[in-house]
mmCIF file as Biopython writes it, N, C-alpha, C and O atoms, coordinates in Angstrom:
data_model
#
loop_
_atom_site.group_PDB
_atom_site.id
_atom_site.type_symbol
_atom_site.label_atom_id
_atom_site.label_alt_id
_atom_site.label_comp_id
_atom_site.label_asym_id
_atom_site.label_entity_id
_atom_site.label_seq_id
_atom_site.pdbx_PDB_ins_code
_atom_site.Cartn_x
_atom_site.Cartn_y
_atom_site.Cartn_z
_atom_site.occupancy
_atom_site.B_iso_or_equiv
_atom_site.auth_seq_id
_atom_site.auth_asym_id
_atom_site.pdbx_PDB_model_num
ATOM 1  N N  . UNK A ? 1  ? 1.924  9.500  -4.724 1.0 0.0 1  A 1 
ATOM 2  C CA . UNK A ? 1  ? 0.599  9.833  -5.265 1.0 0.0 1  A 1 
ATOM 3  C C  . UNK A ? 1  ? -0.452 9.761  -4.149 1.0 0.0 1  A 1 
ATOM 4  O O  . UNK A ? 1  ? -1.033 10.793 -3.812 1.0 0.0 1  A 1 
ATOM 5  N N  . UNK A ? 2  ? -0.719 8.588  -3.564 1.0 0.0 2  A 1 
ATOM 6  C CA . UNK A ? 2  ? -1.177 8.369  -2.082 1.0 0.0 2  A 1 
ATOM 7  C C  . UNK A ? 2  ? -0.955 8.975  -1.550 1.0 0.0 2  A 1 
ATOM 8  O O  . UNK A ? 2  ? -0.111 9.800  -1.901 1.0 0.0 2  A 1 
ATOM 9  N N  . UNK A ? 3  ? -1.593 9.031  -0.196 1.0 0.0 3  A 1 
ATOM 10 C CA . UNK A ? 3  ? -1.199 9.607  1.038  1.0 0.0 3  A 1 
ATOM 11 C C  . UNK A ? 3  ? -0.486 8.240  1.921  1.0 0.0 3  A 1 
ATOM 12 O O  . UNK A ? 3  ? -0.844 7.067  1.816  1.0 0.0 3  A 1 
ATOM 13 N N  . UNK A ? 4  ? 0.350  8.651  2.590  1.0 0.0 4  A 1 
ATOM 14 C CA . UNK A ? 4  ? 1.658  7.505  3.148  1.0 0.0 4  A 1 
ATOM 15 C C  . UNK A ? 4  ? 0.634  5.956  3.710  1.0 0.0 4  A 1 
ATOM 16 O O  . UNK A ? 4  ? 0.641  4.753  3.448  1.0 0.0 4  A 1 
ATOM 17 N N  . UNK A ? 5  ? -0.083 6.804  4.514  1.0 0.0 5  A 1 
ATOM 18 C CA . UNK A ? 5  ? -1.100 5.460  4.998  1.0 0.0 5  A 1 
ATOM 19 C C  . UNK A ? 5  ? -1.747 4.796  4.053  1.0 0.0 5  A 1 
ATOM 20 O O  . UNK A ? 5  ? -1.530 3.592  4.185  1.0 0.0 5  A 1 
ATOM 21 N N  . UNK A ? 6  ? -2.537 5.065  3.036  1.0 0.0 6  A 1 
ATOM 22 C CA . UNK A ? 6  ? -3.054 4.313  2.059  1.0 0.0 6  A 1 
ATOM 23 C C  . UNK A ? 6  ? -2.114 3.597  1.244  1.0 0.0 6  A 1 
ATOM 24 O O  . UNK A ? 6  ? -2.527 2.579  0.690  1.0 0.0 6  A 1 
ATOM 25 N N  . UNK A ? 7  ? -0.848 3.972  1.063  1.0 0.0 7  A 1 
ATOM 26 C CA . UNK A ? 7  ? 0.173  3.017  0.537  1.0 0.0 7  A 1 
ATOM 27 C C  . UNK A ? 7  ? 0.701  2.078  1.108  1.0 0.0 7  A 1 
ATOM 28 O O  . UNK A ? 7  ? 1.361  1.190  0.569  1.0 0.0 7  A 1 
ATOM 29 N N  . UNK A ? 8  ? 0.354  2.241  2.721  1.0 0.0 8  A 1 
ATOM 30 C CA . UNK A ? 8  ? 0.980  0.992  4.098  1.0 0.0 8  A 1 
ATOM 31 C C  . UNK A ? 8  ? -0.004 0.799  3.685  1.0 0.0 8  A 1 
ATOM 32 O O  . UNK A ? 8  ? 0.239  0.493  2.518  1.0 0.0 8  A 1 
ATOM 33 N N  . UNK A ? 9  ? -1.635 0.732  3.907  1.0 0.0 9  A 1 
ATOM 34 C CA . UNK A ? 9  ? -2.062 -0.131 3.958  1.0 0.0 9  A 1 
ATOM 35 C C  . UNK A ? 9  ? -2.675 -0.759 2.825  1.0 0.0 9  A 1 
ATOM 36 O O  . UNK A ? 9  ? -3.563 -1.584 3.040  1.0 0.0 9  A 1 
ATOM 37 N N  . UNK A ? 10 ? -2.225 -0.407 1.277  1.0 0.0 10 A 1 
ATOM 38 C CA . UNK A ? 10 ? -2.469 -1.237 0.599  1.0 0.0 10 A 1 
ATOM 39 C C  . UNK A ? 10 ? -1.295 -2.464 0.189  1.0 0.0 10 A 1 
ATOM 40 O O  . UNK A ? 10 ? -1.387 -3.628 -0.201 1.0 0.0 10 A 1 
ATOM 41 N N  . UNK A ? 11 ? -0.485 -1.805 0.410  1.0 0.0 11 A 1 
ATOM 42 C CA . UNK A ? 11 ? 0.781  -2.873 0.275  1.0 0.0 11 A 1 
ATOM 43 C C  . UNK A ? 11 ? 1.050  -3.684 1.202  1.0 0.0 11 A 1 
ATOM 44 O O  . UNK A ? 11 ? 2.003  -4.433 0.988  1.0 0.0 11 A 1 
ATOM 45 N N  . UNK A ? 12 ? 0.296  -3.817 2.564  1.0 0.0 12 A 1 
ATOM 46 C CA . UNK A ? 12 ? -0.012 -4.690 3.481  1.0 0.0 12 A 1 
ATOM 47 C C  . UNK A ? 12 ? -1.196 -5.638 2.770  1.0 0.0 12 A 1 
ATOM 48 O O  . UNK A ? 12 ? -1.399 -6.795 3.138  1.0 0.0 12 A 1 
ATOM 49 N N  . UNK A ? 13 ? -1.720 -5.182 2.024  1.0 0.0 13 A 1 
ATOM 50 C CA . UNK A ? 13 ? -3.177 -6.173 1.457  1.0 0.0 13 A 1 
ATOM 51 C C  . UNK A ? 13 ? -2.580 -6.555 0.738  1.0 0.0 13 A 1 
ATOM 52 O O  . UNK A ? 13 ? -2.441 -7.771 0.867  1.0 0.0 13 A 1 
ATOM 53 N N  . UNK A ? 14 ? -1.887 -5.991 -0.360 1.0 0.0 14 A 1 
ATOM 54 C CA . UNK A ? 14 ? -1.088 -6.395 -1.432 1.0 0.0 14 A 1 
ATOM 55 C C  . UNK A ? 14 ? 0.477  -6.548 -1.790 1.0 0.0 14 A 1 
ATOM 56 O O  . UNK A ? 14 ? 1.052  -5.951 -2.700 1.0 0.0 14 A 1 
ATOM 57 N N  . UNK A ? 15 ? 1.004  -7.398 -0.957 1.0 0.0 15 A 1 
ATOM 58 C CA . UNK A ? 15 ? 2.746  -7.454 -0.524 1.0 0.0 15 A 1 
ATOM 59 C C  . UNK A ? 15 ? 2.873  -7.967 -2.114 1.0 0.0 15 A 1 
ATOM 60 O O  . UNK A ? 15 ? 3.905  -7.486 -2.584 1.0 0.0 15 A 1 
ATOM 61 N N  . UNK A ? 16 ? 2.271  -8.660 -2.942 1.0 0.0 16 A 1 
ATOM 62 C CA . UNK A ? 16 ? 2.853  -9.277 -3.750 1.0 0.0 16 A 1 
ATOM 63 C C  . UNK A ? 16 ? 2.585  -7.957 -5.069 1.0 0.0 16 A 1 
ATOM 64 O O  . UNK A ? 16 ? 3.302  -8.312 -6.005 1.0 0.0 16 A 1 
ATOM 65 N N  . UNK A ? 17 ? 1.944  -6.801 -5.410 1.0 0.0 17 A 1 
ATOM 66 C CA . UNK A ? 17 ? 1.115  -6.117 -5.958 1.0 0.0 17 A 1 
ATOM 67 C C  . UNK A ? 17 ? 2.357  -5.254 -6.949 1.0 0.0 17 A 1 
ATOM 68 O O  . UNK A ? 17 ? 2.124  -4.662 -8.003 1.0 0.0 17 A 1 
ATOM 69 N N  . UNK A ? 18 ? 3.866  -5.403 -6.181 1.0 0.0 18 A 1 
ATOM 70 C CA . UNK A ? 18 ? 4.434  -4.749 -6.636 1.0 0.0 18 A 1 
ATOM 71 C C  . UNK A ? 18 ? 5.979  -5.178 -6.626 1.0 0.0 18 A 1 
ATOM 72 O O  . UNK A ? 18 ? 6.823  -4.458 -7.160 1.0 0.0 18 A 1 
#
């Protein structure tokens, strides 16, 4: 749905999110 970078870097903010 993202674009690849906004998914690194939300799942870097949020490791636990998912």
């Amino acid at each position: 749905m993202f674009a690849h970078s906004i998914q690194t870097w939300w799942w870097t903010a949020h490791p636990a999110a998912h």
